[in-house]
C-alpha positions as a Markdown table, in Angstrom:
| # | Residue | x | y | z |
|---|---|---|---|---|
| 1 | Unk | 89.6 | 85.6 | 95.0 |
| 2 | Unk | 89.3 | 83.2 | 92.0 |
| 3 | Unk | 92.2 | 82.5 | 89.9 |
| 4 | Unk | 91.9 | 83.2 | 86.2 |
| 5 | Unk | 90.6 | 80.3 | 84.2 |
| 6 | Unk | 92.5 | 79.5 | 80.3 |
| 7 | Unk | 92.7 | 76.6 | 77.1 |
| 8 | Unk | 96.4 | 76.4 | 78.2 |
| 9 | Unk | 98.2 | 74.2 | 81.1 |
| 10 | Unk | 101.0 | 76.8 | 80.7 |
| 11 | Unk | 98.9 | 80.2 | 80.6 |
| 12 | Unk | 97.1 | 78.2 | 83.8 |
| 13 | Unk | 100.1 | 78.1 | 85.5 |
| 14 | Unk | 101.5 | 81.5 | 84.7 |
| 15 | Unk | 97.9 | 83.1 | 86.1 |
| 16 | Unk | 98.2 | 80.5 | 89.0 |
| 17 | Unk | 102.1 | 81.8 | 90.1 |
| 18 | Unk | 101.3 | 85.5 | 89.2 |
| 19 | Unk | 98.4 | 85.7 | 92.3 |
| 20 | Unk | 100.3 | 83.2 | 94.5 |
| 21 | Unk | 102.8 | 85.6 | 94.2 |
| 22 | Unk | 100.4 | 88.5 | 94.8 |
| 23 | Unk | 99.2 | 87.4 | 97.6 |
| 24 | Unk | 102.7 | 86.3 | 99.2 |
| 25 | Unk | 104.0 | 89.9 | 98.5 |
| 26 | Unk | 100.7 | 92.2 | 100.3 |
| 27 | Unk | 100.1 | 89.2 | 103.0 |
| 28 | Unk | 103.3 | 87.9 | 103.5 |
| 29 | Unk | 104.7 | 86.4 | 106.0 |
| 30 | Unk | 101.9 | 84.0 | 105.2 |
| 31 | Unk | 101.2 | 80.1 | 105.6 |
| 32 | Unk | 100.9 | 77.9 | 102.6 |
| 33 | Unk | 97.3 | 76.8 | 103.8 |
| 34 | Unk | 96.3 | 80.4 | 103.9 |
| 35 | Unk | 96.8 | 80.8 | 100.1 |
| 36 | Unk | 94.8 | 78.0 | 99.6 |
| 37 | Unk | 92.4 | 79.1 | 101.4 |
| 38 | Unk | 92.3 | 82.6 | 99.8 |
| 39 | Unk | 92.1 | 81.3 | 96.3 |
| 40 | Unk | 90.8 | 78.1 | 96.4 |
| 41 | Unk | 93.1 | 75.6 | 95.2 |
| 42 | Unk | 95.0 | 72.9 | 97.0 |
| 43 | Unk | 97.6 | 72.7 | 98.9 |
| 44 | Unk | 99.9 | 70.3 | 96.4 |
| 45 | Unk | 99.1 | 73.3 | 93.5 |
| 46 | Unk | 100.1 | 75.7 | 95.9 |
| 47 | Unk | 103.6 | 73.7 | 96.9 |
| 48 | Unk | 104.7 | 73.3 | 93.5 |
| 49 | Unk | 104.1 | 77.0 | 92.2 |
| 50 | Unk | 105.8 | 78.2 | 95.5 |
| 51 | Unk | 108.9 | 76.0 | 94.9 |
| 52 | Unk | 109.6 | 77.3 | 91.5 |
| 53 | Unk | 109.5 | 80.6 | 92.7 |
| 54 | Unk | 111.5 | 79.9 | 95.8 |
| 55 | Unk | 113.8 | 78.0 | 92.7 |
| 56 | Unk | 113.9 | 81.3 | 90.8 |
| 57 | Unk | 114.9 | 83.5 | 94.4 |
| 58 | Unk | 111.3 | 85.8 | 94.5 |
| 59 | Unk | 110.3 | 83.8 | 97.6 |
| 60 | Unk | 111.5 | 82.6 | 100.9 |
| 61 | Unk | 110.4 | 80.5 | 103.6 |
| 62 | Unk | 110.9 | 82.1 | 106.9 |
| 63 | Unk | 110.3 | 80.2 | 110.1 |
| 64 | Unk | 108.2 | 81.8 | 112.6 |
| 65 | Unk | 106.6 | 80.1 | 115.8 |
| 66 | Unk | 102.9 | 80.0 | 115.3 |
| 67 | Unk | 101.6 | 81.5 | 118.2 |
| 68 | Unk | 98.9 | 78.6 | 118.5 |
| 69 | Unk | 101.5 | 76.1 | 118.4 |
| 70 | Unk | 104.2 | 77.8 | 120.8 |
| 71 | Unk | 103.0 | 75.5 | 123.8 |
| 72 | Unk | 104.4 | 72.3 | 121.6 |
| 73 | Unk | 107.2 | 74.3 | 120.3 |
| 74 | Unk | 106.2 | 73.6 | 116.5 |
| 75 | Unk | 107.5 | 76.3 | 114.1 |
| 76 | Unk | 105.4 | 77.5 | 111.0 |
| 77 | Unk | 107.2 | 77.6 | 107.8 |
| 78 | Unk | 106.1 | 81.1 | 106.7 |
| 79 | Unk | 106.4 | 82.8 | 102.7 |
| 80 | Unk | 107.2 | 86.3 | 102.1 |
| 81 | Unk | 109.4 | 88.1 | 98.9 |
| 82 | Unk | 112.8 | 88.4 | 98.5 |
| 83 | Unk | 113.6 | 92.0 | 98.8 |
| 84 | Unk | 117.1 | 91.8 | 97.1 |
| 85 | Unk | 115.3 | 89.5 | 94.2 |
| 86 | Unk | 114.2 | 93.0 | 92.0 |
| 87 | Unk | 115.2 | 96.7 | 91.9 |
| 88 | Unk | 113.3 | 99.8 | 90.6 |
| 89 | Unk | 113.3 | 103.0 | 90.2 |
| 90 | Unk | 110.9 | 105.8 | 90.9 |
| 91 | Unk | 111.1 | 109.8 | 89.5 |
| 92 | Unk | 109.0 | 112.4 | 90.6 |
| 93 | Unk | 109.6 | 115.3 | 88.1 |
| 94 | Unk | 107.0 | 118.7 | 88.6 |
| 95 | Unk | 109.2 | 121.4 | 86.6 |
| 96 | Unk | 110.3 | 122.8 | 89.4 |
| 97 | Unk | 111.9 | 119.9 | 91.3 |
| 98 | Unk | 112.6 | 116.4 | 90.9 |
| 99 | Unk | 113.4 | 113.0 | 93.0 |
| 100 | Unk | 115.2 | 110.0 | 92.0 |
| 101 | Unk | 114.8 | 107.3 | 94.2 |
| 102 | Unk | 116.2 | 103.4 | 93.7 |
| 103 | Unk | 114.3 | 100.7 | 95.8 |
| 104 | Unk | 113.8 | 97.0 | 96.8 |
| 105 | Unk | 111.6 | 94.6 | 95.7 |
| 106 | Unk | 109.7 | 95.8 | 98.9 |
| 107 | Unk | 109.8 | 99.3 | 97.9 |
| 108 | Unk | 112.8 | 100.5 | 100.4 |
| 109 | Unk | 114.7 | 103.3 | 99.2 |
| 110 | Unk | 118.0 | 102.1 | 98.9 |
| 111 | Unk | 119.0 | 105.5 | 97.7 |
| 112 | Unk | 117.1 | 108.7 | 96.8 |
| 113 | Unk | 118.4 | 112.2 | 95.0 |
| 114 | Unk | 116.6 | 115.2 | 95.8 |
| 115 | Unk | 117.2 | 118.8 | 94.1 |
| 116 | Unk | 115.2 | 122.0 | 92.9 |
| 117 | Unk | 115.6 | 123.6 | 90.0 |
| 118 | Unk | 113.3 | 125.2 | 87.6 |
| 119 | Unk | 113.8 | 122.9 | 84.2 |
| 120 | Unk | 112.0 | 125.1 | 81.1 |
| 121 | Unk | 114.1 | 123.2 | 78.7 |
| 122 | Unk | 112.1 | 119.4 | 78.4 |
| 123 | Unk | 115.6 | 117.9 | 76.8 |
| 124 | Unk | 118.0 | 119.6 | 79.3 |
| 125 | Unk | 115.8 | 118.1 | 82.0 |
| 126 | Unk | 115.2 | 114.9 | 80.6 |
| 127 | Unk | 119.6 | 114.5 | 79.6 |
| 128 | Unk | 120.0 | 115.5 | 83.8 |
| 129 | Unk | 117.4 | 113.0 | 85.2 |
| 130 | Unk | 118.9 | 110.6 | 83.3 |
| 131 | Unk | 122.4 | 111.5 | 84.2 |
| 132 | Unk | 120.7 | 111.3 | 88.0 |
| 133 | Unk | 119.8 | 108.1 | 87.7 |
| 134 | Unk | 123.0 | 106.6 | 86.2 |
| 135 | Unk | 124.4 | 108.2 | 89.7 |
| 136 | Unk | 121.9 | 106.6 | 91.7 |
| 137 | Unk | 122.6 | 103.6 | 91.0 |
| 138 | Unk | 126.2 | 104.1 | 91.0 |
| 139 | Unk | 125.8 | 104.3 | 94.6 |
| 140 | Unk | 123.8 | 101.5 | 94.8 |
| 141 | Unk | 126.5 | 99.7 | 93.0 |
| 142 | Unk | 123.7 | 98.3 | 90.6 |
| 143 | Unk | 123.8 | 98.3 | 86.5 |
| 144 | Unk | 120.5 | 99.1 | 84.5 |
| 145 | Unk | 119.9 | 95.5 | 83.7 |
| 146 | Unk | 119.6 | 94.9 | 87.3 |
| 147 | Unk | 116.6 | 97.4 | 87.0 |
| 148 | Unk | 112.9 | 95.6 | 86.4 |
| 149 | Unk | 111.2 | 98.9 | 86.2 |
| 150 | Unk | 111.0 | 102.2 | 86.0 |
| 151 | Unk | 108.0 | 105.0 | 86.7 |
| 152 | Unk | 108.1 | 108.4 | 86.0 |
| 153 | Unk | 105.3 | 110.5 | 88.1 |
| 154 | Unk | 104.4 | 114.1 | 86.4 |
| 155 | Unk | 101.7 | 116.4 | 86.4 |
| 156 | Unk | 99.7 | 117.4 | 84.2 |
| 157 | Unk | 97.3 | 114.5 | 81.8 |
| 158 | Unk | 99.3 | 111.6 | 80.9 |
| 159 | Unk | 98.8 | 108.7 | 78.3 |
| 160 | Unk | 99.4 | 106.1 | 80.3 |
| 161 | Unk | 99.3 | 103.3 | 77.3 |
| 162 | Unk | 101.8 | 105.3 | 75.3 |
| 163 | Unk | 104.4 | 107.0 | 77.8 |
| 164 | Unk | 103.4 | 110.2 | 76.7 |
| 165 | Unk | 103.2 | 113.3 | 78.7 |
| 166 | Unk | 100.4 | 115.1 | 77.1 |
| 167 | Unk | 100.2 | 118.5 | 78.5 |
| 168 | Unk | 102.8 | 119.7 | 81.5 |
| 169 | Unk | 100.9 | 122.7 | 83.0 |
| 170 | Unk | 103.6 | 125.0 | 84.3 |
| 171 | Unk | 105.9 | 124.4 | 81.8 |
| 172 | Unk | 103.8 | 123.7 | 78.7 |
| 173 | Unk | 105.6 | 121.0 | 77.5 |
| 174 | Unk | 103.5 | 118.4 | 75.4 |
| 175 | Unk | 103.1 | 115.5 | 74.2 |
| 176 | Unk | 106.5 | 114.4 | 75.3 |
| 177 | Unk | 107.4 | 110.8 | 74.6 |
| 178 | Unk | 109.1 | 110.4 | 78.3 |
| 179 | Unk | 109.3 | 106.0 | 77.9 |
| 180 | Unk | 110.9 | 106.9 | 74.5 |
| 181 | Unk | 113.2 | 109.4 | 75.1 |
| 182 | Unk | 114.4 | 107.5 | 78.7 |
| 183 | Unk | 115.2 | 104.5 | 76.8 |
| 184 | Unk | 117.3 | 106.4 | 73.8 |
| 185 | Unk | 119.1 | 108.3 | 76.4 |
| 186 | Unk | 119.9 | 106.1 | 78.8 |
| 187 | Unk | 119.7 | 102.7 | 76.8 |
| 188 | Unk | 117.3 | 100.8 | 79.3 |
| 189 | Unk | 115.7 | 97.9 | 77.5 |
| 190 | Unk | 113.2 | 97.3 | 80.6 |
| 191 | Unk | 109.4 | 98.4 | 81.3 |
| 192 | Unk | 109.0 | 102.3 | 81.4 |
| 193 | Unk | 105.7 | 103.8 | 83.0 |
| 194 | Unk | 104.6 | 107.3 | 82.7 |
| 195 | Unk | 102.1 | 108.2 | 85.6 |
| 196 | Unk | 100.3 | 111.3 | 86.7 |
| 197 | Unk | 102.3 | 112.4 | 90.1 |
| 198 | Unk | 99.1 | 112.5 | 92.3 |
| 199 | Unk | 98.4 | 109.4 | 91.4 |
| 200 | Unk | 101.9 | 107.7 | 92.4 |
| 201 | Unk | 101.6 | 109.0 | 95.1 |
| 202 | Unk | 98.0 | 107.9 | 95.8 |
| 203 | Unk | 99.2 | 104.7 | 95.3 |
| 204 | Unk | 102.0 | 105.3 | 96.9 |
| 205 | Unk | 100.4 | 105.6 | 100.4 |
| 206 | Unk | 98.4 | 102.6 | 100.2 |
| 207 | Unk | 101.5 | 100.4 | 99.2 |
| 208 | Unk | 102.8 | 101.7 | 102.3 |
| 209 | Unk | 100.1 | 101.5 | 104.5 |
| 210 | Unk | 99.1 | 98.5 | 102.8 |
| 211 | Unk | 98.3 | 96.2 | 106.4 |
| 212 | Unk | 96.0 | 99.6 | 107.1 |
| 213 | Unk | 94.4 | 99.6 | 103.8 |
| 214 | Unk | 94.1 | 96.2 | 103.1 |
| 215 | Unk | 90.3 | 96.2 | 102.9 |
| 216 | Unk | 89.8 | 99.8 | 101.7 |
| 217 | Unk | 88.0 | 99.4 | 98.7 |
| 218 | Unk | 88.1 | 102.8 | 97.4 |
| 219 | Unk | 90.0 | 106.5 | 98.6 |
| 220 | Unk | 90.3 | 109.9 | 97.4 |
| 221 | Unk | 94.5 | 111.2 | 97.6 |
| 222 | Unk | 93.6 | 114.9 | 97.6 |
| 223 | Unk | 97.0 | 116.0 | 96.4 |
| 224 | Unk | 98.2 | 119.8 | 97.0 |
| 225 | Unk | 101.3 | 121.2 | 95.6 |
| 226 | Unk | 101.8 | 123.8 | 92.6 |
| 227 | Unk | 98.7 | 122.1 | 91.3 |
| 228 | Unk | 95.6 | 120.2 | 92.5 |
| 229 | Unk | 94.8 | 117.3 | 92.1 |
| 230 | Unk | 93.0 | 114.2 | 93.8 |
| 231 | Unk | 92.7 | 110.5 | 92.0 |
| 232 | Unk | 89.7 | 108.3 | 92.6 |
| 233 | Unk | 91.7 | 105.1 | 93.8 |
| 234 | Unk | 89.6 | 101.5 | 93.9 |
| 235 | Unk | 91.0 | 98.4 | 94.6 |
| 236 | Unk | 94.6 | 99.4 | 93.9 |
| 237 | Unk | 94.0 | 101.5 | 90.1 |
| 238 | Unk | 93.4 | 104.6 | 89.6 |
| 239 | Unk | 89.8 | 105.4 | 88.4 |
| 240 | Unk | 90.2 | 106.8 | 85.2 |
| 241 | Unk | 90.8 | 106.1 | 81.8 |
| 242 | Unk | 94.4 | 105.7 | 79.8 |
| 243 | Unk | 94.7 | 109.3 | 79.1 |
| 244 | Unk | 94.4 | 111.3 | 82.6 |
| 245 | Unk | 95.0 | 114.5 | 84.8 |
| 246 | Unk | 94.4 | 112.2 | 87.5 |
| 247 | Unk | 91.3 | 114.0 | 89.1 |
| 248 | Unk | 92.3 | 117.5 | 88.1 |
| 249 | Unk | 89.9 | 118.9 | 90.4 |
| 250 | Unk | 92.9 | 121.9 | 90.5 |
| 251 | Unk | 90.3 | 123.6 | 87.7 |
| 252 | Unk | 87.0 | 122.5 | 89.5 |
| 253 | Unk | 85.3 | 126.1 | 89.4 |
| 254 | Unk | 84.8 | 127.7 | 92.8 |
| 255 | Unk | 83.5 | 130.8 | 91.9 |
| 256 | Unk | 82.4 | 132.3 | 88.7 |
| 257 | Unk | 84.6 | 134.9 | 87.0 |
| 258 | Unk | 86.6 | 134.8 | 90.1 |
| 259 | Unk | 90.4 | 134.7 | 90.4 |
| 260 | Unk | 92.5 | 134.0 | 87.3 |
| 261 | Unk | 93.9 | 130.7 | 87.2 |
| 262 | Unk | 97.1 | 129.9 | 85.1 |
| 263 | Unk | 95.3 | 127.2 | 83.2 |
| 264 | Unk | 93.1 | 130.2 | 81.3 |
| 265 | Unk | 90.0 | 130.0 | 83.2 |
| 266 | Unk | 88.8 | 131.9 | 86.3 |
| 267 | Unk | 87.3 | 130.9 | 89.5 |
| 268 | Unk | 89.3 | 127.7 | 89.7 |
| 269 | Unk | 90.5 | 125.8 | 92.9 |
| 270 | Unk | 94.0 | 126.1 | 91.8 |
| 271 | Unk | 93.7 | 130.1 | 91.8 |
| 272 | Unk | 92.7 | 129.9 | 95.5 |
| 273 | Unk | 94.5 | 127.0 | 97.1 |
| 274 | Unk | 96.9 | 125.9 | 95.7 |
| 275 | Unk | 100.8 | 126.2 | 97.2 |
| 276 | Unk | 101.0 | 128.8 | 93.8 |
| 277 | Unk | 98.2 | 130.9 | 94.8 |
| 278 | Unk | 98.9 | 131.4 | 98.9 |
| 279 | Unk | 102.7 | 132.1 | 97.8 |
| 280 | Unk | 101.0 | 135.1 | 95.4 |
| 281 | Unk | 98.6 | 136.1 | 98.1 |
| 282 | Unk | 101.7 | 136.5 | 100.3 |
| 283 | Unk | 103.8 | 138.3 | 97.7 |
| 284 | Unk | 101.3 | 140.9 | 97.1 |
| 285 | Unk | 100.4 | 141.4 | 100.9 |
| 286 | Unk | 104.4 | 142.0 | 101.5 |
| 287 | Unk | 104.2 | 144.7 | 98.7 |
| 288 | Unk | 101.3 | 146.3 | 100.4 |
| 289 | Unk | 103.5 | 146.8 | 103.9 |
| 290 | Unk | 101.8 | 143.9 | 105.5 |
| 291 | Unk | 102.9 | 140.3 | 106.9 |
| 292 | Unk | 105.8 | 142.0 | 108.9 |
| 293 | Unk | 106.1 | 138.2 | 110.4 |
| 294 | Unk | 106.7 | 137.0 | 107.3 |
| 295 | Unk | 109.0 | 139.3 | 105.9 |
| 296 | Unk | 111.4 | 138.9 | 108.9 |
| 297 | Unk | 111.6 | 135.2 | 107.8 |
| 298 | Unk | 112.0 | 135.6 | 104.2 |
| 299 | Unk | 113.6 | 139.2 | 103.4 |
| 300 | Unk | 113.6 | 140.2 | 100.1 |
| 301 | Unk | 113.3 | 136.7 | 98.9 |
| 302 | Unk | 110.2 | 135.4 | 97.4 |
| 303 | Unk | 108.4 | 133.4 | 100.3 |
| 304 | Unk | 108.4 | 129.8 | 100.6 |
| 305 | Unk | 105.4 | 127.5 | 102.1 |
| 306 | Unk | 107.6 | 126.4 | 105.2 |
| 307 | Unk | 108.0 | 130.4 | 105.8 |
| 308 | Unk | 104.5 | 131.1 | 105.5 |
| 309 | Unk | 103.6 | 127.9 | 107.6 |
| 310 | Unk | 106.4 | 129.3 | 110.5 |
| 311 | Unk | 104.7 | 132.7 | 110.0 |
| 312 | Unk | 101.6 | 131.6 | 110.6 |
| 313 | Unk | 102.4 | 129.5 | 113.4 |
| 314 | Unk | 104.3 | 132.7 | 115.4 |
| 315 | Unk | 101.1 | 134.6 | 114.9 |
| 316 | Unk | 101.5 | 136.5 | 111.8 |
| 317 | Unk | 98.2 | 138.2 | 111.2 |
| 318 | Unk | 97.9 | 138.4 | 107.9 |
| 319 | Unk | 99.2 | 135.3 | 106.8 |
| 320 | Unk | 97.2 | 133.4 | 108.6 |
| 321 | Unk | 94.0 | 134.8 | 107.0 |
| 322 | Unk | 95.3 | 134.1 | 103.7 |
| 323 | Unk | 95.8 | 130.5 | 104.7 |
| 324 | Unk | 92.7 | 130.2 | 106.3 |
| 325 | Unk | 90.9 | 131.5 | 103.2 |
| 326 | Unk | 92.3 | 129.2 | 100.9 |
| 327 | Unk | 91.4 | 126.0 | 103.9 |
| 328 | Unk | 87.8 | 127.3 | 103.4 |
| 329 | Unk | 87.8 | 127.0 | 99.7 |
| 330 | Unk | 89.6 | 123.6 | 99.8 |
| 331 | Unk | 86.9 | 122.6 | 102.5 |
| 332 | Unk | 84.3 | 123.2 | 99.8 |
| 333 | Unk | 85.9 | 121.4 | 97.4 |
| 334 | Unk | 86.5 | 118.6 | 99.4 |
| 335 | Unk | 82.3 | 118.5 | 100.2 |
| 336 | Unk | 82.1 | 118.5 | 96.4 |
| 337 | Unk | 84.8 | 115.5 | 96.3 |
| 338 | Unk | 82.6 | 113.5 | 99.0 |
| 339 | Unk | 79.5 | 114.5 | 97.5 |
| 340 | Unk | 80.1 | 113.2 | 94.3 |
| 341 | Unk | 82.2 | 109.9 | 94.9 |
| 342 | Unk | 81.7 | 109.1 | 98.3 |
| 343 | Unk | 85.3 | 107.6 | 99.2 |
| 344 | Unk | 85.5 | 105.5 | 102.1 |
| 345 | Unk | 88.9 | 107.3 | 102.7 |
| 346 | Unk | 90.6 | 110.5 | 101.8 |
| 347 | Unk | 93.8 | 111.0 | 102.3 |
| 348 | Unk | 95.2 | 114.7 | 102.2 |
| 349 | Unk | 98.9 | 115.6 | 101.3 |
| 350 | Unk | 99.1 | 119.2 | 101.6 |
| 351 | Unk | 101.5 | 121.3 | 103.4 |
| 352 | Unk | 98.8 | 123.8 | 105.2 |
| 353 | Unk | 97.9 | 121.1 | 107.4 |
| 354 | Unk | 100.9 | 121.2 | 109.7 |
| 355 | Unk | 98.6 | 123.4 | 112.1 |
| 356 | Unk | 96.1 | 121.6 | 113.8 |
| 357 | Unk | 93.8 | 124.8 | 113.7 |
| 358 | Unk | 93.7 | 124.3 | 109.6 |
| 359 | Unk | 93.0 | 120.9 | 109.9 |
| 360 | Unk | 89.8 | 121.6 | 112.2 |
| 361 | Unk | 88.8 | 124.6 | 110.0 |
| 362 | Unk | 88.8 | 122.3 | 106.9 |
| 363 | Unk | 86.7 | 119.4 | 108.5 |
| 364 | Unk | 84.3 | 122.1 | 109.6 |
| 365 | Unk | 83.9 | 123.7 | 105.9 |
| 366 | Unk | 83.7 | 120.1 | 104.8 |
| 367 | Unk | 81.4 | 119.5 | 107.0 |
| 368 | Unk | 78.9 | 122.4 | 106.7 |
| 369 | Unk | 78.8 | 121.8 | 102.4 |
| 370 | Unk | 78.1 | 118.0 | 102.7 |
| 371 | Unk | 74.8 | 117.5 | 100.9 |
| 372 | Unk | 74.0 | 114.0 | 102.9 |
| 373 | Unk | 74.6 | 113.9 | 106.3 |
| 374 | Unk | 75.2 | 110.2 | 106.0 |
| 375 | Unk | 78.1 | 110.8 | 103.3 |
| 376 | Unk | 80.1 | 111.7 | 106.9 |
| 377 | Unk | 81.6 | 108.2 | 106.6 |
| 378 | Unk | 84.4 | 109.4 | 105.3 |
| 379 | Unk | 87.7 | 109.1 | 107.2 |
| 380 | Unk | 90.1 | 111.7 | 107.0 |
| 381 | Unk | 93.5 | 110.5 | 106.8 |
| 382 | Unk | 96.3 | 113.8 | 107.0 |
| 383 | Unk | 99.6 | 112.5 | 104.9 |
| 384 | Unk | 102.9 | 114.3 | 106.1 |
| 385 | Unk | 104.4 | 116.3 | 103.2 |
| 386 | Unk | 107.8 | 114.4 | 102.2 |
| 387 | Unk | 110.0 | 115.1 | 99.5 |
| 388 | Unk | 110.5 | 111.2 | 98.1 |
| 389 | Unk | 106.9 | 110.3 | 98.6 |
| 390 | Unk | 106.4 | 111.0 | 94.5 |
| 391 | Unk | 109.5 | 109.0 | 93.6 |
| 392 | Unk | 109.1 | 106.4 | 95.9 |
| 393 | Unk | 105.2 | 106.1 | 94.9 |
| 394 | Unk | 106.5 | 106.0 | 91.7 |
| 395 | Unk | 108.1 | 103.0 | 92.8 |
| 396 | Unk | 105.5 | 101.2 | 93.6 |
| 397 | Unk | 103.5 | 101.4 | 90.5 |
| 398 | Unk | 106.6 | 99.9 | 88.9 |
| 399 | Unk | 106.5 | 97.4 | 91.7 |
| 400 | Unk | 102.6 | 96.7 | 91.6 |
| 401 | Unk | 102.9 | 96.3 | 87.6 |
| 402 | Unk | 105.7 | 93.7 | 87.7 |
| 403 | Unk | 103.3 | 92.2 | 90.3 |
| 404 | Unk | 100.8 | 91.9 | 87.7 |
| 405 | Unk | 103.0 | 90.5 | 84.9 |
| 406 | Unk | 105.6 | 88.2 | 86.5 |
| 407 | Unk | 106.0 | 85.1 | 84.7 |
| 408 | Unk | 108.1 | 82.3 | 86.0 |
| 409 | Unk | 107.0 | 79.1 | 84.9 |
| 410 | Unk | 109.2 | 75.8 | 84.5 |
């Protein structure tokens, strides 16, 4: 890694602190000789831009004992972040549920607000997320000013450079000005990002896993909810440009002038695997007499994904070929995903995959529609479906783009 070269001493320095700090943050607890090694400058450069930050409260020394040095009982003065130096906030919002969560500088949830609701009304949702987040961080006992950034993840095609939702698909809202709109309502002066939700929490997972990920170069986050979705991510962006639907590979045709599909179209994904699509498979086999399993669990109730999972598991019939028909189609489209990017990772949110049998019947579809043997280099990676993984990915874009800007010079 090379720093960035510039005319200015000042706009030197600034580049210089921005990937010391970089580096401290992903590597860290990490030796002052190692981040000179890294990025090639010396050792007194790397001193004096540490000390201003340590001045400013980002960084700390910690002292660990090196293990190389334990026999002589020397003590290596180690750099990592200062988790109480910055707060954020993350929001996952899909239209039909929504988490708030308020983090460190290290992306720990301090505190998270979690609730479903079906929000048709864009300005009644937007005046209540607000009002959510004014709670949150009542409890954290923390003001907006103490916020350094906020990132709202949504479906649906995003303009990232504006803060402008585009097109919502289940609610239809569009061309929402969401950084706008937050700011008026809430009065935040600070950094607002607008995000597609798959890929907050693409990017989500690596922040997390980062010391797994650390030299992944690229991975697919094959996101299944209401929607489809899977983002391209390489080296840390998403692999698209500033307008996106994040991969919407939701409305990648499976079959022609097959199932109807809410975006208009027929035959796509969306109409066969998605969460949407196996809830309406199960709602029409209940009205038929069948899924007796299921019915004990949900009554007259419209069936949720954690019933159907439960039915499935207790050896409901029915469900479970529903379930396994919409793994085969995903299977296929995961081949096409592999086929055409080649990801040295994908991970896969998706609630179906709490059965082990779905997971093997999926690898085996993939499998059998792979159009290179040798593309098999892909390493499956199954993400446990949480309810904060949206906000708190959220997060971390917020975190990763103050990251990329800081500026502390003296």
């Amino acid at each position: 890694m090379r720093i960035e070269q510039g005319n200015s001493l000042l706009r030197v320095k600034a580049a210089n602190q921005a990937t010391i700090l970089r580096l401290i943050y992903y590597l860290g607890p990490v030796k002052r000789a190692d981040i000179a090694e890294q990025l090639e400058l010396t050792l007194p450069t790397i001193t004096t831009n540490v000390n201003s930050m340590i001045s400013a409260g980002i960084v700390r020394e910690v002292s660990v004992r090196d293990a190389n040095q334990a026999r002589i009982g020397r003590k290596a003065r180690l750099l990592e972040v200062v988790p109480e130096a910055y707060h954020f906030i993350g929001i996952e919002s899909t239209g039909t549920r929504r988490c708030v969560s308020v983090t460190d500088y290290c992306g720990r949830p301090l505190y998270s607000h979690y609730d479903e609701q079906v929000y048709a009304d864009y300005r009644r949702s937007m005046e209540e997320t607000c009002q959510v987040v004014m709670n949150c961080l009542k409890h954290c006992r923390l003001k907006l000013e103490d916020i350094s950034g906020v990132c709202f993840g949504l479906p649906g095609w995003v303009d990232r450079e504006e803060g402008v939702l585009r097109v919502h698909p289940r609610t239809q809202w569009s061309n929402k000005n969401i950084c706008k709109d937050f700011q008026e309502l809430t009065g935040y002066q600070g950094t607002v990002i607008v995000e597609n939700n798959a890929c907050v929490r693409a990017i989500g997972a690596q922040f997390r896993r980062r010391r797994e990920m650390e030299n992944v170069q690229s991975f697919a986050y094959l996101f299944v909810d209401t929607g489809i979705a899977c983002p391209l991510i390489v080296n840390m962006a998403n692999y698209l440009g500033s307008v996106v639907g994040a991969g919407e590979v939701g409305h990648m045709v499976m079959e022609a002038n097959g199932r109807q599909c809410v975006c208009g179209n027929r035959g796509c994904l969306e109409a066969y695997s998605s969460d949407y699509a196996v809830i309406q498979r199960c709602e029409e086999a209940l009205r038929q007499g069948k899924a007796a399993g299921l019915k004990e669990l949900c009554g007259q109730m419209r069936p949720e994904m954690f019933q159907i999972m439960k039915a499935q598991r207790q050896g409901d019939k029915d469900v479970a070929a529903i379930v396994e028909d919409a793994v085969k189609v995903l299977g296929t489209a995961v081949a096409n995903i592999i086929n055409f990017t080649c990801p040295e990772k994908i991970l896969i949110d998706c609630k179906l995959f709490g059965l082990e049998k779905n997971r093997t019947l999926l690898l085996e579809q993939a499998d059998r529609n792979l159009c290179n043997k040798t593309y098999r280099g892909s390493e499956f990676l199954f993400v446990e479906p949480d309810h904060t993984s949206g906000a708190l990915g959220a997060a971390a874009v917020a975190i990763n783009h103050a990251l990329e800007t800081h500026l502390t010079v003296e």
